[in-house]
C-alpha positions in Angstrom: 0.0 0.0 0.0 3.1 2.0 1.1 4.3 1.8 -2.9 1.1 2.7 -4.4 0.3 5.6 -2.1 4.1 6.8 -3.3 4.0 6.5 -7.1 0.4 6.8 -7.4 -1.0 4.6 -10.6 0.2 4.4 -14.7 3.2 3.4 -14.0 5.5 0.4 -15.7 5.4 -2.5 -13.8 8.7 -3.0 -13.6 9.0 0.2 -11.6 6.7 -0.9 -9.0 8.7 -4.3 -8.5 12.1 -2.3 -8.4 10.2 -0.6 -5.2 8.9 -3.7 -3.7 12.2 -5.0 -4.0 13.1 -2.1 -1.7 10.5 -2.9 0.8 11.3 -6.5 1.1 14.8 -5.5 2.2 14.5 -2.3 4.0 11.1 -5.2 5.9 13.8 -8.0 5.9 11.3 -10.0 3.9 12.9 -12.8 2.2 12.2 -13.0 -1.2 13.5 -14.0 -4.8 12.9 -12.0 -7.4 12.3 -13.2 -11.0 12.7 -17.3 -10.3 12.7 -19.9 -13.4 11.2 -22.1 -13.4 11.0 -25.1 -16.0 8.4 -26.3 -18.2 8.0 -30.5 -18.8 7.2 -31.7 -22.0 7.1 -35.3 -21.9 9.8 -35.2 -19.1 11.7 -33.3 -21.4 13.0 -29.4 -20.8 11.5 -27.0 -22.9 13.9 -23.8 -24.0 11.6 -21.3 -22.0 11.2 -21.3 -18.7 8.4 -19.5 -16.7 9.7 -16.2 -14.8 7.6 -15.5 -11.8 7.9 -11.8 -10.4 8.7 -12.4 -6.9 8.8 -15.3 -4.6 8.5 -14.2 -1.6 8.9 -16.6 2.1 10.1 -19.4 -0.3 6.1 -20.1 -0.6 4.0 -17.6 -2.0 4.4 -16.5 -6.0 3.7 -12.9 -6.2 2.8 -11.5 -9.5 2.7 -7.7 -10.0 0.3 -6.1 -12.5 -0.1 -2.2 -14.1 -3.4 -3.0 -15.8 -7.2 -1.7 -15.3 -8.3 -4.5 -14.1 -7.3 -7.9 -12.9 -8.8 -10.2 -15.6 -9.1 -14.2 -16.0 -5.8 -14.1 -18.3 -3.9 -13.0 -14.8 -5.4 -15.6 -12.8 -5.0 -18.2 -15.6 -0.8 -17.4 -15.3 -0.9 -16.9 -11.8 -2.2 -20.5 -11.8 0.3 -22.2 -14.2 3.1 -20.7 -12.3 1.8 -22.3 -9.5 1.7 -26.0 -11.5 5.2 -25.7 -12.7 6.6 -24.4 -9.2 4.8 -26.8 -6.8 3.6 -23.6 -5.2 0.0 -23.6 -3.5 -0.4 -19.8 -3.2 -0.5 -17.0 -5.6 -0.8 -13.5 -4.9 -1.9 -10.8 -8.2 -1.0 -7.4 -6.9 -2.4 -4.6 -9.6 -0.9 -1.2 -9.0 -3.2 0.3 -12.2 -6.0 0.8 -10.5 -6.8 4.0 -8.6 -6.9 1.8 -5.0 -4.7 -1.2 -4.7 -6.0 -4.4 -5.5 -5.2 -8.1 -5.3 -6.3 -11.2 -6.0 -5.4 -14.8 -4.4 -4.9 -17.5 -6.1 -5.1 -20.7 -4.9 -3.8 -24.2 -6.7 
């Protein structure tokens, strides 16, 4: 809430994870930011992995969003990074909107 009451909405989302990547150190929150993950094919690798925004707690996969409106497409990614990560929670964080708004996804 802290970010979005700072830089206000219509910005990049890549500017809003650069300042949550701030608030997870300056909170000592552990996080990763921008795991891989692989994608199985037949138990083979495929050449592009999945890149979720943030894992944050070694648990929860936190995708950030600078859209209108959280929409199905979200929650449908949100959920397939959960399959190929073995995750059970996601989190959709949407900095676009005039207040802050999330979504939980659940695998």
């Amino acid at each position: 809430m802290e970010i979005h009451k700072t830089l206000g909405i219509c910005l990049k989302e890549i500017n809003y994870k650069d300042a949550l990547e701030i608030e997870f150190i300056d909170n000592k929150i552990p996080y990763e930011r921008e795991r891989q993950y692989k994608v199985l094919y037949k138990n083979k690798v495929l050449g592009h992995p999945y890149l979720a925004d943030f894992i944050v707690y070694e648990a929860i996969i936190l995708e950030i969003k600078s859209v209108t409106a959280i929409i199905d497409t979200h929650i449908a990614q949100t959920l397939s990074y959960l399959q190929v990560s073995a995750a059970k929670l996601g989190i959709i964080v949407n900095f676009g909107e005039r207040l802050l708004t999330w979504k939980r996804v659940l695998l």
